[in-house]
C-alpha positions as CSV (number, residue, x, y, z in Angstrom):
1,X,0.0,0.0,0.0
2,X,2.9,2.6,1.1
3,X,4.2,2.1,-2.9
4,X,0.9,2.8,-3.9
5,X,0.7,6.1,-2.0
6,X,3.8,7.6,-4.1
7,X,1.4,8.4,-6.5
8,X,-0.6,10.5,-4.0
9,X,0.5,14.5,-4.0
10,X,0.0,16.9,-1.5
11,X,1.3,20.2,-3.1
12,X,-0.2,23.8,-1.9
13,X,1.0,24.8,-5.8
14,X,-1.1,22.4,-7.5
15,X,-5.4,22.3,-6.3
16,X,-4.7,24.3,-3.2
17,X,-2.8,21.5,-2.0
18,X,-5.5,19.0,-1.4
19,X,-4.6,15.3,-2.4
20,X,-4.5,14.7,-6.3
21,X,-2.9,11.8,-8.2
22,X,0.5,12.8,-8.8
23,X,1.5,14.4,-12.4
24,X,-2.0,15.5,-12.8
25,X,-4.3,18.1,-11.0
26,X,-7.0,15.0,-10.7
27,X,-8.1,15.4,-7.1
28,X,-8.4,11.9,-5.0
29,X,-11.6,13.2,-4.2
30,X,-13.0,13.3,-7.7
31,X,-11.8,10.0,-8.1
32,X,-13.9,8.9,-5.1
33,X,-16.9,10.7,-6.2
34,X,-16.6,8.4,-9.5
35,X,-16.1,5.4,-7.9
36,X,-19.1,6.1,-5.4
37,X,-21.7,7.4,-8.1
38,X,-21.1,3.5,-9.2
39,X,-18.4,4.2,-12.0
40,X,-16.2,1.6,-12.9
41,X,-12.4,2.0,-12.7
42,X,-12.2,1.1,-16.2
43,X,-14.9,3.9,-17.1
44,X,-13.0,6.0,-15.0
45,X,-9.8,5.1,-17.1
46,X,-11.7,5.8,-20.3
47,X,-12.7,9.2,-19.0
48,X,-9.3,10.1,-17.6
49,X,-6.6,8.8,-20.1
50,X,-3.6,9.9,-18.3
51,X,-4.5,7.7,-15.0
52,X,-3.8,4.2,-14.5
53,X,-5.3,1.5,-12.8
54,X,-2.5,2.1,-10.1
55,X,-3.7,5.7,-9.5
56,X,-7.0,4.6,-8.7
57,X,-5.9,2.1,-6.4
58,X,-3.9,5.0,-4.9
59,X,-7.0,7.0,-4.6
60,X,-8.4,4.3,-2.7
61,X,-5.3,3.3,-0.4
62,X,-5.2,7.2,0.3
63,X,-9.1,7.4,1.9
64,X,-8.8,4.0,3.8
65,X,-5.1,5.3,5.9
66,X,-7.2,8.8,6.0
67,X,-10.3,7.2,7.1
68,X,-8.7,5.3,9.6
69,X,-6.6,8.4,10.9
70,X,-3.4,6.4,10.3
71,X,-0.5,8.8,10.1
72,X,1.7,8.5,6.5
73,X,3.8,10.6,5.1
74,X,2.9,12.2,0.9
75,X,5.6,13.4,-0.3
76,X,5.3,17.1,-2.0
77,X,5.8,17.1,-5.7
């Protein structure tokens, strides 16, 4: 899980430094929001061509440590 969470960014330059996917100014939220509205991930892929299947698993990995209010470090960009 801590591998997948490289691809989480925190980074006050890049959507007021809430949590995107890294590389991208997709926030982990809106990734959520698709996946909770009943989206596939491989809708989600088809709407958002730069993302991977391993960005949405980070999107995922990210709420359950937050969730949970386990501490982890995301690196800034």
């Amino acid at each position: 899980m801590e591998n997948l969470l490289k691809r989480i960014t925190l980074d006050p330059e890049i959507v007021h430094g809430k949590p995107a996917i890294r590389g991208t100014r997709i926030l982990v939220s809106s990734i959520l929001e698709y996946l909770a509205g009943g989206d596939s991930v491989d809708e989600i892929l088809k709407e958002f061509k730069e993302l991977t299947k391993e960005d949405i698993l980070a999107c995922l990995a990210y709420a359950s440590k937050a969730i949970n209010h386990q501490e982890f470090k995301i690196p800034a960009a």
